[in-house]
C-alpha positions in Angstrom: -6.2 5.3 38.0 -7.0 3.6 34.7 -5.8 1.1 32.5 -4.3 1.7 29.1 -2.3 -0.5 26.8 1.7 0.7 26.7 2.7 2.5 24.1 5.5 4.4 22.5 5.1 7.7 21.1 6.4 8.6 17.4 9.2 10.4 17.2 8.9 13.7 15.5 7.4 13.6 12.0 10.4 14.4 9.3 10.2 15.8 5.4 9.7 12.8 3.5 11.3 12.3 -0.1 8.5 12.3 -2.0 7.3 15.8 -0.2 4.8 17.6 0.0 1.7 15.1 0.2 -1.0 15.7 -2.4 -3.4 13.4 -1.7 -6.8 14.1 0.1 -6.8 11.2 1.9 -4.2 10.4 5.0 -5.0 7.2 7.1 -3.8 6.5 10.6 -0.4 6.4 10.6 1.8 9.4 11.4 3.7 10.6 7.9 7.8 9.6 7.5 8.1 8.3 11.3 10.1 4.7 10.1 12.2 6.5 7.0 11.9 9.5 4.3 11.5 6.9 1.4 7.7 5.4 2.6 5.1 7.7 4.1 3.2 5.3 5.4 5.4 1.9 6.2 3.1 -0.2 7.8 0.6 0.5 4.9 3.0 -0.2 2.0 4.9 -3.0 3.4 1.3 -4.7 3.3 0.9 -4.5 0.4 3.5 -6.7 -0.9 1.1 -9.2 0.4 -1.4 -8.8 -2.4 1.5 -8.2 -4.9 3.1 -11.7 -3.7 -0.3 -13.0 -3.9 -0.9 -11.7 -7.3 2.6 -13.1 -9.0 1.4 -16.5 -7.1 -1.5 -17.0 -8.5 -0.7 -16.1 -11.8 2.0 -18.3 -12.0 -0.3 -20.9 -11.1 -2.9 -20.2 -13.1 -0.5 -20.7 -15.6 1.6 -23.9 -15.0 -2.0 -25.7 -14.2 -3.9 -24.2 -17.0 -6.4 -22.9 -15.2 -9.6 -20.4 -17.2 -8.3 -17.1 -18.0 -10.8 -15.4 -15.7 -8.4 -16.6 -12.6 -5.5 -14.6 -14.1 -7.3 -12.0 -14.7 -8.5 -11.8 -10.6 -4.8 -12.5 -9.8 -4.0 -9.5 -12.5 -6.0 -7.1 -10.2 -4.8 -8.3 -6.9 -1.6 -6.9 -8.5 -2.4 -3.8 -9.9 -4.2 -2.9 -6.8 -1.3 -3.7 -4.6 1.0 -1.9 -6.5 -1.1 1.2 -6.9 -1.7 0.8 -2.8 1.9 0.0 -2.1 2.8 3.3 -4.5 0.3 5.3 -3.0 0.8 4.2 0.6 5.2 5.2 -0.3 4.5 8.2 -1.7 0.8 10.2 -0.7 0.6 11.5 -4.2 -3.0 11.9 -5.5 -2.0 10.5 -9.0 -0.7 7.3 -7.2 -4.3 7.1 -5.5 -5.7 6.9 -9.1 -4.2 3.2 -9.0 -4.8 2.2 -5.5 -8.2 2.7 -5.9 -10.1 2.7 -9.4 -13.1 4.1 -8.1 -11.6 7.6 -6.3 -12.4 10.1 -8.3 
């Protein structure tokens, strides 16, 4: 008898609403299993964490006057979170584009 960490299965996957997925690349998570709006919930609903961190530390940079350079880091960590969180929602291939610069 082995061991195994308990677990509970996904229910059955469902047509999401931003159907069919176009993207070449599907990570771990089964597709539509939390609701039709988010393929990938656990993905996107991370990603408000770089978007929070992005509006953050822009507003900081700009109340304590900090170099432009800092704004501009704080710009990409939310661009990238947004493309992520849009790409993680939705599986479309143009949303990849802003997830990730470098796909191509």
């Amino acid at each position: 008898m082995g061991w195994s960490l308990p677990h509970i299965p996904y229910p059955p996957a469902k047509a999401g609403f931003w159907s069919p997925v176009t993207s070449t690349l599907n990570w771990c998570e089964e597709d539509y299993y939390a609701t039709v709006y988010s393929a990938e919930i656990v993905n996107t609903l991370t990603n408000l964490l770089f978007m929070w961190l992005g509006v953050k530390g822009i507003i900081s940079c700009r109340r304590n006057g900090h170099d432009q350079i800092f704004t501009v880091a704080f710009l990409g960590y939310l661009v990238v979170g947004t493309g992520s969180f849009l790409f993680h929602s939705t599986l479309k291939c143009k949303c990849h584009f802003l997830s990730d610069p470098t796909y191509s």
